[in-house]
KEKE-3310 file (N, C-alpha, C; in steps of 0.2 Angstrom, whole numbers, plus 5000, padded with zeros to 4 digits):
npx = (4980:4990:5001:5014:5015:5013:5027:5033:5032:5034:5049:5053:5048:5058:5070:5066:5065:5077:5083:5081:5084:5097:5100:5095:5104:5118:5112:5116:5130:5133:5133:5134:5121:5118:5120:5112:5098:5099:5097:5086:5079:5078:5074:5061:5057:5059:5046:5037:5036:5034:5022:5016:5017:5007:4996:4997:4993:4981:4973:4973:4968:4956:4952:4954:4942:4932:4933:4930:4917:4914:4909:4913:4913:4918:4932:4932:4929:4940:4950:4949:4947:4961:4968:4964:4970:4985:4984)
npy = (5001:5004:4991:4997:5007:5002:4993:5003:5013:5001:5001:5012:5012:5004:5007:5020:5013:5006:5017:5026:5015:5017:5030:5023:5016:5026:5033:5025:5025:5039:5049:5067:5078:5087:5080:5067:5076:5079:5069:5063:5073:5072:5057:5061:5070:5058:5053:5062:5061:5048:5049:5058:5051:5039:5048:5054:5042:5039:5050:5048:5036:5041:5048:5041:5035:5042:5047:5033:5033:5024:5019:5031:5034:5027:5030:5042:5047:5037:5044:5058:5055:5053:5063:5070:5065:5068:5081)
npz = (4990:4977:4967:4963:4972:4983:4986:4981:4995:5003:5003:5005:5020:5025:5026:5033:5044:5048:5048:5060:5069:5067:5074:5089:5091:5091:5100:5111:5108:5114:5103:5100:5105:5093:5081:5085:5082:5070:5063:5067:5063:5049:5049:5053:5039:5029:5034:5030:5018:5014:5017:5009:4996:4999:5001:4988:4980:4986:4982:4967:4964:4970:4960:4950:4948:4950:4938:4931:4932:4943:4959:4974:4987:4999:4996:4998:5011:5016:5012:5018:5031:5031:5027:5041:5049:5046:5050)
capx = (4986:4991:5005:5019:5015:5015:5032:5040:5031:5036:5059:5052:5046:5061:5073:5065:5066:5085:5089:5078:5087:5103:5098:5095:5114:5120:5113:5121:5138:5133:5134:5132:5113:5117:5118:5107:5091:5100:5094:5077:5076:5080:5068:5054:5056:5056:5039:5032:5039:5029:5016:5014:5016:5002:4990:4993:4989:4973:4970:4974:4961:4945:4951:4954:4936:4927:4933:4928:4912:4912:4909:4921:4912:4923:4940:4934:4929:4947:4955:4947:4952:4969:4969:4962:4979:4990:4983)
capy = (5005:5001:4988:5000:5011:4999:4992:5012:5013:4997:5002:5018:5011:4999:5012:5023:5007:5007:5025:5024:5009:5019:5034:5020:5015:5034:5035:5020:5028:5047:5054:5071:5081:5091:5074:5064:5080:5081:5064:5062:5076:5068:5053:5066:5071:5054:5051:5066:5061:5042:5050:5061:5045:5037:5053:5052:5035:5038:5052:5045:5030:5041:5053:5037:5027:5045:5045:5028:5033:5020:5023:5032:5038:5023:5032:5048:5044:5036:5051:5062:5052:5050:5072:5074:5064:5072:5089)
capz = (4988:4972:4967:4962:4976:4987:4985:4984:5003:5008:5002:5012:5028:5028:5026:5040:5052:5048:5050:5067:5073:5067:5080:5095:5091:5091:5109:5114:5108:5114:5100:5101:5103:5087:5076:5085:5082:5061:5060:5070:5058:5043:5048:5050:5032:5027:5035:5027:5009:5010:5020:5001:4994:5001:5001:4981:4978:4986:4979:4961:4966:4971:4952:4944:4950:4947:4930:4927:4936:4950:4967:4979:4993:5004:4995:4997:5016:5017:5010:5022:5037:5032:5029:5046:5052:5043:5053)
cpx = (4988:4998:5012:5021:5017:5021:5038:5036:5033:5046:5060:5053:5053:5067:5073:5069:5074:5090:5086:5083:5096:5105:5098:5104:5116:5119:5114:5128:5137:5136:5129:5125:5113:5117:5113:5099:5094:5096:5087:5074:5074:5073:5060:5054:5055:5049:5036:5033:5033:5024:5011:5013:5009:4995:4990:4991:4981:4971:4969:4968:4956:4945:4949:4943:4931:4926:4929:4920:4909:4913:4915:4919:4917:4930:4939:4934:4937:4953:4953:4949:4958:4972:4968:4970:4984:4989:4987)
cpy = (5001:4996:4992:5004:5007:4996:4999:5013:5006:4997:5007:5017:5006:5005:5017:5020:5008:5012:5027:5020:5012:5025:5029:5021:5022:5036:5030:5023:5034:5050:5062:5073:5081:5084:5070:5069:5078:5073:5058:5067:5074:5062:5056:5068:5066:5050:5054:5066:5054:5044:5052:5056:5040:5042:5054:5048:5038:5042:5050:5042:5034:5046:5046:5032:5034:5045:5039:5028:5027:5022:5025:5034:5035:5026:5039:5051:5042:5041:5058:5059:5052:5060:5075:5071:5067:5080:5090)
cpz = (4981:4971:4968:4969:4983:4989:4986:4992:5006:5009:5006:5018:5031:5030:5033:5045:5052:5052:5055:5071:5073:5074:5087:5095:5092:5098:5113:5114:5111:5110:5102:5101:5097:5082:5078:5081:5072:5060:5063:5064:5050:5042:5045:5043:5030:5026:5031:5019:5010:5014:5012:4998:4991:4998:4993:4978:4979:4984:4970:4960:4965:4964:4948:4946:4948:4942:4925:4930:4941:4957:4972:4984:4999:5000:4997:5008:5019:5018:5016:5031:5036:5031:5036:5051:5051:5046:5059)
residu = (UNK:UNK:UNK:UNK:UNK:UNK:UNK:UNK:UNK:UNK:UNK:UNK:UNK:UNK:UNK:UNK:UNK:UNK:UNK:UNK:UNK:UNK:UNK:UNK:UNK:UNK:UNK:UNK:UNK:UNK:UNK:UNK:UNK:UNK:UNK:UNK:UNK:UNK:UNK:UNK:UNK:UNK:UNK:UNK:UNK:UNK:UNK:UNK:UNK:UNK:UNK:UNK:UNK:UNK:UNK:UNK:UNK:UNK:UNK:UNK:UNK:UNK:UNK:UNK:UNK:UNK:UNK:UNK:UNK:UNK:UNK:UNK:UNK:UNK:UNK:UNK:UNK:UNK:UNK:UNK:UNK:UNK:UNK:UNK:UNK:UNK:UNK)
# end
């Protein structure tokens, strides 16, 4: 992963952890269902925004290595593992 990218998913993941650990508390208080689910929800978008994240770095990597004509078949391999997760 690249530098920059790495850094915008590590402000992400920390983030999640937070607004996760804010959910544990909220069912220690019983808060109601209808806000606990708004922000499991919430987290779920969160995932699937650094998941995007992620899936265009790599993609970027196996454009940017074709371009420079070196080998990608390990990016392209990677990339295809990490689509078959996201299914």
């Amino acid at each position: 992963m690249s530098d920059h990218k790495r850094k915008d998913v590590s402000r992400r993941i920390a983030k999640i952890y937070g607004h996760v650990h804010g959910i544990a508390e909220m069912l220690d208080e019983e808060r109601p269902y209808s806000e606990i689910v708004h922000q499991i929800s919430a987290v779920r978008a969160s995932l699937e925004s650094v998941t995007q994240v992620i899936v265009d770095d790599l993609v970027e990597d196996c454009v940017g290595k074709a371009a420079a004509k070196k080998p990608v078949a390990g990016s392209l391999e990677e990339l295809q593992h990490v689509m078959a997760e996201i299914r």
